[in-house]
N, C-alpha and C positions, 0 to 999 in steps of 0.2 A: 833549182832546188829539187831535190826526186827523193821520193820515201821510198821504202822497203816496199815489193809488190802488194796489195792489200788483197789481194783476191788467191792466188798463188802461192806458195809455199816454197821455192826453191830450196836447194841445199846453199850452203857460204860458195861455195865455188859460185852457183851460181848464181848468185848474188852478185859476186867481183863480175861474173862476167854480163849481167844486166849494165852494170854502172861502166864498166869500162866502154860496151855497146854505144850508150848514151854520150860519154864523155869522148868515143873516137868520132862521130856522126855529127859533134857540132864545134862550131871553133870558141864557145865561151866557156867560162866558167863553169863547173860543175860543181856541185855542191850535196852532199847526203846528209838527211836528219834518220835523229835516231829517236826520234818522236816517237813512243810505243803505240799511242791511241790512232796513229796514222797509217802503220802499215801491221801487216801480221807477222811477216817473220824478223827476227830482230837480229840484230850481228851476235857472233856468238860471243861467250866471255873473256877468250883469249884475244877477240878483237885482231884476227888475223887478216878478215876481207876488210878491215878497214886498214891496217897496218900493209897492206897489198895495194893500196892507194889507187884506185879506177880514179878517184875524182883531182881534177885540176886545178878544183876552188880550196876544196877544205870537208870539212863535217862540222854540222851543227848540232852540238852533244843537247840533247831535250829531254833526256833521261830522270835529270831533278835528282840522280846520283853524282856527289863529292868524287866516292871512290871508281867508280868510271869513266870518267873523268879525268883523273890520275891515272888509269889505266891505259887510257888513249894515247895522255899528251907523253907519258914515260918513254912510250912504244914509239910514236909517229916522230918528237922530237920538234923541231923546223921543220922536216920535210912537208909538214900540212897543218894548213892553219887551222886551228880549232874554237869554234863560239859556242859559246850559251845561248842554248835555246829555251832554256828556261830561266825566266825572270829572277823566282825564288832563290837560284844556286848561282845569279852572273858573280856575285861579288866570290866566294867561294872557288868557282874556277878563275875566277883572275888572279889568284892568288897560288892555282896550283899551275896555269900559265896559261892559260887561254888568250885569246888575240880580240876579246868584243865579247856582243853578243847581239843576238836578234832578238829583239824584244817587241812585246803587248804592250808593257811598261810606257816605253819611250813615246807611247801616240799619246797618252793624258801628262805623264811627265817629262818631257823628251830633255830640260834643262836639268833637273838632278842623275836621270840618267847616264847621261853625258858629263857630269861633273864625278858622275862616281867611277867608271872609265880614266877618266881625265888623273883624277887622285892614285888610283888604283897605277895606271900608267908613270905613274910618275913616285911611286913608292909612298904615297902617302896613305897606308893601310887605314889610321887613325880616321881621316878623312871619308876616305871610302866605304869603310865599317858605319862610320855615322850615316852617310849616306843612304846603306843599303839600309840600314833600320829604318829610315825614315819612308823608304818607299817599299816597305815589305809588305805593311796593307793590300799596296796595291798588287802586289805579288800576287797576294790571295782573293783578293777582290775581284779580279778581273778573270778569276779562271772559277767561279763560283756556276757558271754557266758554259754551255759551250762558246769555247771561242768562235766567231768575234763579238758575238752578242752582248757581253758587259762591258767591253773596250768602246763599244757604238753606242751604249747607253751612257755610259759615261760621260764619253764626247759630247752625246747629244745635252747630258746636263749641265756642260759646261757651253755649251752656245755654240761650238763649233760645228757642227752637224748636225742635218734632221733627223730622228728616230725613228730611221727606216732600214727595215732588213729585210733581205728578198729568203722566200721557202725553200726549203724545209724549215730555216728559222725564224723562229720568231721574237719580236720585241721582249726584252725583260719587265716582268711586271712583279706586283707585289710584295713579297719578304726579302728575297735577295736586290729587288731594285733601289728599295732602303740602307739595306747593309752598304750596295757599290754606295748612293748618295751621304752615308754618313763616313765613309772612309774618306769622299771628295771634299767634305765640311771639316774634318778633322785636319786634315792636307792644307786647308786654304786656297784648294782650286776650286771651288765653287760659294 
């Protein structure tokens, strides 16, 4: 998985040709997000150095834009698989065609997650719709902090881990620890 340089600035050219670099030098999968908070320079709006495909895995759209989204998958087709990288929009792009997604979600609810894929894949929108409403809290819950720190609080409130995270970050404490514990109570995982 390789974000946009964070340090650097490149032009889109070379952008394709950082990722192509990466994707000729190893024999796996390659993979780009388009996670903004991750790197600084972002593909442009025409989505050409993506539509120019360096990568062999796909792109993980984390944008939390619909119509970007649409944009991609119009453009790219088959030729590259495209996920959700963002929680809040998986159900949304699977419906503009997306292939999955990489989720925060999936570590506290990994069985509705997977159910809502599942529905989604198999055309049962009604299904999926329900689905995604139901873990939308966690949408927002879990990104109330930086990532991964509410998803590890979480976990830790539900018994599966200890409530430990290595620095710069730190444990969640106070108002927002609350808010993740009362979306887990509302849920029924805790």
């Amino acid at each position: 998985m390789q974000v946009t340089p964070y340090y650097n600035r490149p032009t889109q050219d070379g952008l394709f040709r950082h990722f192509k670099a990466i994707a000729d030098a190893v024999p796996l999968p390659c993979w780009c997000t388009t996670c903004p908070p991750h790197g600084l320079r972002p593909f442009t709006r025409n989505h050409g150095t993506v539509v120019r495909g360096a990568f062999r895995g796909g792109i993980k759209e984390a944008t939390g834009s619909a119509q970007r989204a649409a944009q991609i998958i119009s453009r790219v087709g088959d030729r590259m698989v495209v996920l959700s990288g963002d929680d809040a929009t998986a159900f949304p792009l699977y419906a503009l065609g997306a292939h999955g997604c990489i989720s925060v979600v999936s570590n506290v609810a990994p069985a509705e997650m997977a159910a809502m894929w599942d529905a989604a894949a198999a055309g049962n929108w009604n299904k999926a719709r329900e689905l995604h409403y139901r873990v939308f809290p966690l949408s927002e819950g879990l990104f109330i902090e930086a990532n991964p720190i509410p998803v590890k609080a979480a976990l830790a409130m539900m018994g599966k881990i200890t409530d430990e995270i290595r620095a710069p970050l730190y444990a969640m404490a106070g108002a927002n620890r609350e808010k993740v514990r009362k979306i887990l109570a509302d849920l029924k995982l805790i």
